[in-house]
C-alpha angles and dihedrals in degrees: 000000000000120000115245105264092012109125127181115199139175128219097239131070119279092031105165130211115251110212129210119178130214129216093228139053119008095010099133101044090043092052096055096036095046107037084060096062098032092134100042118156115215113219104207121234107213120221121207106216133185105193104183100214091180143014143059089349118008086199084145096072088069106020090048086065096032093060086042097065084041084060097035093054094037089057085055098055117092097185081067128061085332088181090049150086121192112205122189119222113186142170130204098254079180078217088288122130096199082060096043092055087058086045098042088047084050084053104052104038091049135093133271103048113246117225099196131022114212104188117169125196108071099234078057094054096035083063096037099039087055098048087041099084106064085061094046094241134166111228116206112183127194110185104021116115100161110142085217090072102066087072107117105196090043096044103015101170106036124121129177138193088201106090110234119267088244094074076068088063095062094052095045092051095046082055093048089051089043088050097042098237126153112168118062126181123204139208114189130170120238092258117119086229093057092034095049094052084057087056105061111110089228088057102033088059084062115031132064104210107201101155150062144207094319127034126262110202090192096060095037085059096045087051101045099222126183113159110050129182114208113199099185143120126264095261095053095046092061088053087044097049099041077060080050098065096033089052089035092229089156136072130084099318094063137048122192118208108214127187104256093229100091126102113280081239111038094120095060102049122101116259120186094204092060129067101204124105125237088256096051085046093050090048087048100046094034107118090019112144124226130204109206129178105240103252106173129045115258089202135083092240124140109215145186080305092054085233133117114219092253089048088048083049098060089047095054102040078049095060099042088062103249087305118170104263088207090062097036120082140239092011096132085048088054099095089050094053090049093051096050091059092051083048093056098039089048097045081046087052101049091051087063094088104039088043088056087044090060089040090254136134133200086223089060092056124115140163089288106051113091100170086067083049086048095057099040082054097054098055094038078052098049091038117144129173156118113262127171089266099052141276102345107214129145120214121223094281089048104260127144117251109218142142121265116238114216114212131177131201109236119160095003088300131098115243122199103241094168158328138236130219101201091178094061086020082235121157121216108195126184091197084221089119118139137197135194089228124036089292152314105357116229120261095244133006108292112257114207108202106219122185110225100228128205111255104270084206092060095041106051086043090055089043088051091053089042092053090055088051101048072049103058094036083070091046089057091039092052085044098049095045091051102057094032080128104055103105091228089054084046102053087051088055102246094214098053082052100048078051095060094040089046090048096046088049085051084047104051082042092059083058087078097059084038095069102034113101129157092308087078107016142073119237094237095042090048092090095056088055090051093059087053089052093052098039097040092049093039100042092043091053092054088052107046098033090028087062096046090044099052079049102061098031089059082057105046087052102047092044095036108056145070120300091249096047092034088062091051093056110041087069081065106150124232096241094057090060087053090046094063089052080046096057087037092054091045101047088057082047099060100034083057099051081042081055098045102045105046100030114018113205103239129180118272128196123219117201111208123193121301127260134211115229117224119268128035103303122140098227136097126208111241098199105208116186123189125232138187095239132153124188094269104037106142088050094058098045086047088056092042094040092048105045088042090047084050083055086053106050098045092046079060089051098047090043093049094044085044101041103104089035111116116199131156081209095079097359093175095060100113082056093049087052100052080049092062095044093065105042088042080061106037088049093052089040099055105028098078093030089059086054102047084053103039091112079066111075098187089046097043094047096049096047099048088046102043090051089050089044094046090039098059089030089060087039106054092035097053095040096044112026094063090060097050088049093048094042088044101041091042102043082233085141115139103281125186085255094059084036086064096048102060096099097053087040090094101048091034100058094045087057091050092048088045089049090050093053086052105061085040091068103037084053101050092054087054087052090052093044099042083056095050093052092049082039087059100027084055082051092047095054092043081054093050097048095053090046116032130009112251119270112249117282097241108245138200079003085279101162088206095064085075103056101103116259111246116284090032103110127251114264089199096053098026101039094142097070102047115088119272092254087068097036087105098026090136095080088057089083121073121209090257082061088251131132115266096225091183085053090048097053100040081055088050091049083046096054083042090054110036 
């Protein structure tokens, strides 16, 4: 009697089946179902196999074996292919495509013909599961977890037992979200099986993949990067992490996330192509996180093997030989290797009766029949059992479902911290994770975001001197109301100068919103205390400048132009002074609502560079400092800053053409000039150096405010002080006789203008005709010096010394030849023989006059 299970074979064709029958267990079943196939022949399956023995990745030294004792139990099994023998025939691909091309041809073009191919590294099937197809072949892979291969109409016949790399996507981006990271850097190698994983949206929305195939520091460090995730194969990561050490890119401030696949041991094997020690790898690699596709079941379960995975363990530990697990490579990969050969035998198994039912036989495939493919296909496609390394169940492009084991390297040991159900999205988590600092680190230096304040200090000081002047602005208004009457207030127009005092105290009140900032206010109330700063500092400025300008510009065109024009003017109307202020103040109105409405002036917030605090603290300070800023800023200052340096300029102008006028019409009006000239210069002066320092909150502030404080200050002292000296030192204060006379001031002081302009004139025609007569008495003595000697100055009042000497003609006989003034010269004699003096100056008056 044969055991039940036991098989003897032989290696040829038409083996049979020798029975021998036992006297317990199963003997009568045994009996009936075995003497009836006494003499069974076996017909022998071929499987294609690439079982990479060196390389990137050696998976072949324990899944070879592995998938041995798979074959070896499933040929002893009589419940599956019990007509059949499956035999394995495999080649070393050394994990090379170049190498597996020569072997898959060998393969193919070999006899016998092979049913199934099982390849193993990714970059092989991706080359055998392509090429596949024209001869109509299944592909079964143990050890691929390219996300390029679950691509169905370029690899329309490919399964794998290997989960995709993408199931390693979900669990490192539920740790990401448990550890709070957001950036990710990645360094993959150029390979499809490592690009294809970065791809992937769900990845892509995470990671930030900067690198390729071999590290860059530099970038690593411009980038800032903290939390790196290395998709590579074991070769490369020794070369990454020995730049690892050498850059220290390692310690409590990184973790590295590694594919679990690796040997327990990789970073301590010696590698030719690297120059770090073992110690120098372990201190680089020690904390790193690894994401592993669960491969053997963690639970006590017999499956379709009838072996538990501890079981399946002892087997295979038995046939390597007491090799060390840690050096030798794809153990971890064994189950599924075990289980893709208890896939393939129970998919083959289950084609058996279709296959009868269309008169067809597996034994009757080759590379052109495609309905035995089809079938084969089907039941690979609805498999479902429990293997040793888990549920074994393909998804609709042929990859493997399982959980993701998370590992972490402590000690120089992984320990299991976790594991990830993708399919419930439910985190099982150990809590035995263990970190080189206090904890996670974060995922980029930590960036505190400081305001930069304005100086309370200065602000308060500036506010203090503001106050005063507002201050004293009220002082000069209430000054300059209550003695409007007094002539000498009059003659400087009182209401240009409660203007100017109204415009300075609106301009000292703009330093207040000037200098909050986000210490006192509220963000969303910051706007509103940006149009306070613009409309208190813009309409004060019209008011205050606009009323000294209109000033001095009313002089400088009534003194400085011609006498016709001159008259015209100097009738100018009052209202008309107040008019000009009027247009000026309603011009900055309406180029402000212009402003507000189509372009608002928001906060705004500048980043400067970023400082390093003192000690050993992994943070950085970000300063931030807010601004009043619109979208066109630097337009509309242009436009401001170009019409009110206009108004400068030409206020200079006006003060420097008017300064030695004199008028009681506006008799300030040299004060008003030297008040122009300060805050002319003040304004040009701190206007573009406001805006040089407006990154620096202390500097701009003070400048902007101490030229507003020292321009009203100069303003209101220059303009006012004057007049309260002048009322208080003079006694000219408002008296009942000037109280009664309110009602005549107006009339009064017109007659006495009228009367003014009157002399003027009159003067000044004296002064035209007494120039004409010197002009003509200089041309009549010329004329006398050149014709007749001069008469003899009477002396001692001798009559006699005037009686002409001889020679001299006769004025009575010869009167024609002497000069106009002796032609009647006669009647300067009087009968006593004297000198009329009245005579003499009426004939004087007469030569003046002629």
């Amino acid at each position: 009697f044969q055991c039940p299970g036991q098989r003897y074979t032989e290696p040829k064709y038409g083996r049979k089946r020798r029975t021998n029958y036992k006297s317990f267990s199963y003997a009568t079943f045994s009996y009936l179902l075995l003497i009836s196939r006494e003499q069974v022949e076996l017909r022998d399956l071929y499987i294609g196999a690439l079982f990479p023995m060196s390389g990137g990745w050696p998976g072949g030294q324990a899944c070879l074996p592995s998938a041995q004792m798979a074959l070896d139990l499933v040929n002893k099994r009589t419940d599956i292919l019990p007509e059949y023998e499956l035999e394995l025939i495999h080649y070393d691909s050394m994990c090379d495509p170049g190498e597996a091309t020569k072997l898959l041809y060998d393969l193919l073009y070999t006899e016998p013909i092979k049913m199934v191919l099982m390849p193993g590294c990714s970059s092989v099937s991706t080359l055998v599961a392509e090429a596949a197809r024209m001869w109509n072949l299944i592909v079964l892979s143990y050890g691929s977890s390219s996300p390029a291969l679950s691509n169905r109409q370029r690899f329309p016949t490919f399964f794998r037992t290997h989960p995709s790399a993408t199931l390693h996507n979900p669990t490192r981006v539920q740790l990401f979200q448990k550890w709070k990271w957001t950036k990710i850097a990645t360094i993959q190698q150029t390979t499809e099986v490592f690009t294809s994983v970065s791809d992937r949206p769900l990845l892509k929305n995470m990671f930030c993949s900067f690198l390729n195939c071999f590290m860059d520091s530099d970038s690593l460090n411009r980038q800032d990067a903290r939390i790196i995730v290395g998709l590579f194969y074991e070769t490369e990561a020794r070369k990454v992490f020995c730049e690892v050490y050498k850059e220290k890119l390692y310690g409590k401030k990184y973790v590295w996330f590694l594919i679990g696949w690796y040997a327990d041991n990789w970073f301590k094997i010696k590698d030719p192509s690297i120059n770090c020690t073992v110690e120098q790898m372990t201190e680089a690699v020690e904390g790193h996180v690894t994401t592993e596709i669960v491969m053997l079941n963690p639970e006590t379960v017999r499956g379709a093997s009838n072996l538990t995975s501890q079981e399946f363990l002892n087997q295979l530990m038995s046939k390597l030989g007491g090799k060390n697990p840690e050096e030798t490579g794809g153990f971890q990969e064994a189950p599924l290797a075990y289980d893709a050969v208890w896939a393939l035998a129970l998919a083959l198994n289950k084609t058996v009766g279709p296959l009868k039912a269309k008169g067809r036989r597996l034994e009757d495939f080759n590379y052109n029949n495609r309905d035995i493919t089809a079938e084969i296909y089907r039941a690979l496609n609805t498999s479902s059992f429990e293997g040793v390394s888990g549920h074994v169940v393909f998804d609709a492009q042929g990859s493997r479902m399982a959980w993701t084991l998370i590992e972490q390297l402590q000690g120089g040991s992984y320990k299991k911290i976790g594991y990830f159900d993708s399919t419930k999205g439910n985190l099982s988590w150990y809590g035995n994770d263990k970190w080189i600092g206090p904890g996670p680190p974060a995922d980029q230096t930590v960036v505190i975001e400081v305001f930069r304040f304005l100086s309370q200090k200065l602000f308060v000081s500036v506010s203090v001197f503001a106050g005063l002047g507002i201050l004293l602005g009220i002082v000069c208004l209430t000054f300059n109301i209550y003695n409007s009457n007094v002539r000498y207030i009059q003659n400087s127009q009182p209401y240009l100068n409660n203007m100017t005092a109204v415009g300075c105290m609106m301009a000292l009140a703009a330093v207040f919103p000037l200098g909050l900032d986000g210490h006192h206010v509220h963000r969303k109330q910051f706007p509103v205390v940006c149009q306070f700063r613009l409309w208190l500092l813009g309409l004060g400025f019209s008011l205050a400048y606009g009323s000294m300008f209109t000033k001095i510009w009313w002089v400088h065109t009534v003194f400085t132009k011609k006498d016709d024009k001159k008259e015209k003017r100097k009738h100018l109307e009052p209202w008309k002074l107040y008019a000009t202020v009027g247009v000026l103040l309603v011009i900055d109105v309406l180029s402000l609502m212009i402003w507000q409405i189509v372009d608002p002036l928001h906060i705004t917030v500048e980043k400067f560079v970023r400082e390093a605090p003192k000690g050993d603290l992994d943070v950085l300070i970000q300063p931030l400092l807010e601004h009043c800023s619109s979208d066109k800023m630097n337009t509309w200052l242009g436009v401001v800053y170009g019409y009110k340096g206009l108004l400068l300029l030409l206020g200079i102008f006006l003060a420097y053409e008017t300064k030695s006028i004199s008028t009681e019409k506006i008799n300030d009006h040299r004060a008003v000039g030297m008040a122009i000239y300060n805050v002319s210069v003040l304004c040009m002066i701190t206007a573009p150096v406001t805006m040089i320092l407006s990154s620096q909150q202390d500097a701009s502030f003070a400048f902007a405010s101490l030229a507003i404080v020292f321009s009203v200050y100069i303003t209101l002292v220059v303009l006012f002080v004057p007049k309260m000296r002048r009322l208080i030192t003079r006694g000219e204060w408002q008296s009942d006789t000037q109280e009664t006379m309110k009602t005549q001031g107006s009339s009064t002081n017109n007659n006495d203008e009228e009367k003014s302009r009157q002399l003027e004139r009159e003067n000044k025609e004296l002064q035209k005709i007494i120039q004409e007569k010197e002009e003509r008495v200089s041309e009549l003595r010329n004329q006398l010096n050149h014709s007749t000697p001069l008469l003899p100055i009477p002396s001692n009042n001798d009559p006699k010394s005037l009686i002409p000497p001889p020679g001299y003609p006769n004025p009575a006989s010869d009167n024609h030849s002497l000069p106009p003034s002796f032609s009647n010269s006669s009647n300067l004699y009087q009968p006593d023989g004297k000198i009329s003096r009245n005579n003499c100056h009426t004939s004087r008056l007469q030569l003046l006059y002629k």
